[in-house]
N, C-alpha and C positions, 0 to 999 in steps of 0.2 A: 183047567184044561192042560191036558199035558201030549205033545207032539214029540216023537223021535225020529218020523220020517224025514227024509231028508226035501220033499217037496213038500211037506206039512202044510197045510193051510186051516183059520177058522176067524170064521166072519162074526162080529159083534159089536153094533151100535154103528152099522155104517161104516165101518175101518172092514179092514181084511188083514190078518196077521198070517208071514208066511215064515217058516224055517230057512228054507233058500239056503240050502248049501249046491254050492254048484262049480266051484274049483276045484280042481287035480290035484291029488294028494292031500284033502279033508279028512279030517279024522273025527272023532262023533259030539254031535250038537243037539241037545235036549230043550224043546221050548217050553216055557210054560204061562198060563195066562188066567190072571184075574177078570181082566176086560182088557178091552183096545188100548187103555191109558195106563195100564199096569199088567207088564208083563216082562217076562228077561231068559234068557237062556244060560245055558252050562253047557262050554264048549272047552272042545281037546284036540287043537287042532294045530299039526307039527312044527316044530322052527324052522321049517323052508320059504320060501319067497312064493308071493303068489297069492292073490285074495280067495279064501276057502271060501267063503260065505257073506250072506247080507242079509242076519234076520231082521225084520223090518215090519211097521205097521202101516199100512197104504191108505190114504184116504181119497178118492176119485173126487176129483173137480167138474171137469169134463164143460171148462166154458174159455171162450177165446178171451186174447188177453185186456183186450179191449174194452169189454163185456163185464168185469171186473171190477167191483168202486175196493172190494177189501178182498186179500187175503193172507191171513194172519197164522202163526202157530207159534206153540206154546212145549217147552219141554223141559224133563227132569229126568235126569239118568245116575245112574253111580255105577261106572267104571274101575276096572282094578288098572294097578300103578303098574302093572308090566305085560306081556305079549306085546304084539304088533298090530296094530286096531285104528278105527276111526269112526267115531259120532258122527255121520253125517246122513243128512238128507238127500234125498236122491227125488226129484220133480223131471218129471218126464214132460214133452212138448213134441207137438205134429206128428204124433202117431212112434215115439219115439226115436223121434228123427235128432231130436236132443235132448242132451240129459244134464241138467244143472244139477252141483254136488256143492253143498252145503255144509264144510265141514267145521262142525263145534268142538270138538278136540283132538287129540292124533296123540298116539306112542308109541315110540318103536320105527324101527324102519320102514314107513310108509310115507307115500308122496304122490301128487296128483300126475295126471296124465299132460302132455302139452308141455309148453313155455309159458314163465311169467308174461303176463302184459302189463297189468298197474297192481297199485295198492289202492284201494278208494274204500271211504266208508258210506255203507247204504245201507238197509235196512235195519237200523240200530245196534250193525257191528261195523267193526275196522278188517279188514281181507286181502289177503294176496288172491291176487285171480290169474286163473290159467287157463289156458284156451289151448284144446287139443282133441286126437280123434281115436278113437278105438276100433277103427275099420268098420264100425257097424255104425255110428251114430257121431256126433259130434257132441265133447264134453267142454261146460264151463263148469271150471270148477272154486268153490270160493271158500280160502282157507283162511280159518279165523287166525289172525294175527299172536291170540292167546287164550290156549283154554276154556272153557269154562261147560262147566256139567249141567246148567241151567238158563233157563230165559227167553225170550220171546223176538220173534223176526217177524217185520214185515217181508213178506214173502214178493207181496206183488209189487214192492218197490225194488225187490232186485233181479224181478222179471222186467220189468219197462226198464230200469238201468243198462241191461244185455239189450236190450231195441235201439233204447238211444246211441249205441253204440253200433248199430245197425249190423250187428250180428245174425239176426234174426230178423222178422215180422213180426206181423200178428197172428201169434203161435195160437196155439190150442191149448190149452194147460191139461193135460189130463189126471197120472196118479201124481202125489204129494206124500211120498215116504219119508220115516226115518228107522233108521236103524244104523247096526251097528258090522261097520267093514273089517270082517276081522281076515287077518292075515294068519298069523300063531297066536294060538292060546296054550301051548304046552301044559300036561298036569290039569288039565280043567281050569278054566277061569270063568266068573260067572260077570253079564253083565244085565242089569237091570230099568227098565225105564218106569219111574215114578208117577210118571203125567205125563202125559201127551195130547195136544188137542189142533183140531186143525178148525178153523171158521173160514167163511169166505161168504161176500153179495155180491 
């Protein structure tokens, strides 16, 4: 499968893969897909400031956080060493009223929304976390202290983490993405996801 539209979408095994360009001044991004768990794009998108795009693979929850005993996910990416980018998840809550960002590597000049609040380790990683708002929703954002292109999060333990911290309630969980925030890709850059899997009871 191969998308060049810029709202692209295709649904496989219960994911939903979107092309998702949707910032000012994008230049062109090509997706393509094996299945849900292997797929990657080829993107040209200029050295200015400003996130072009979030192609990503979505997998719907759609259970409160309560309700909950697991949910897990699992990923393998290969990334290039230059543009301006960022691995991260993006899990949406109460109708999109928040948006928790999950970020597994970053290059380039990019950086979360908000103020630090702590560093704490939860769900089998170590994170700087920010707390901030994009006028439309309120974002926590949780940036892996270092790299890494692989590996597995509990997911719903750094969703009850945000509770206990009485940020929230008892959210709704609905989509559970990842992808990839690219800012510039000048020259085409391609990036790749090897695995990807989302479980949850």
């Amino acid at each position: 499968m191969d998308l060049v539209r810029p709202v692209g979408t295709w649904t496989n095994g219960g994911y939903t893969l979107y092309n998702n360009i949707w910032g000012s001044g994008a230049g062109t991004q090509t997706i393509w897909a094996n299945s849900y768990s292997n797929w990657g794009v080829t993107a040209n998108h200029p050295n200015t400031g400003g996130v072009k795009s979030y192609p990503n693979a979505t997998r719907n929850v759609n259970r409160n956080l309560s309700a909950l005993r697991t949910l897990t996910s699992s990923f393998n990416v290969t990334v290039p060493s230059s543009g301006a980018y960022a691995t991260t998840y993006d899990i949406w809550a109460n109708n999109h009223a928040y948006e928790i960002m999950l970020w597994m590597n970053k290059t380039g000049p990019v950086g979360p929304l908000g103020s630090l609040q702590t560093t704490a380790s939860v769900g089998g990683h170590t994170w700087q976390i920010y707390r901030g708002s994009n006028g439309a929703n309120e974002v926590f954002s949780f940036i892996r202290t270092s790299n890494t292109n692989s590996g597995s999060i509990d997911i719903l333990a750094v969703m009850n983490w945000i509770r206990t911290q009485g940020w929230y309630g008892d959210v709704l969980i609905g989509d559970v993405q990842l992808g990839y925030e690219i800012t510039s890709s000048a020259g085409g850059l391609n990036f790749t996801t090897n695995s990807y899997s989302v479980a949850f009871s």
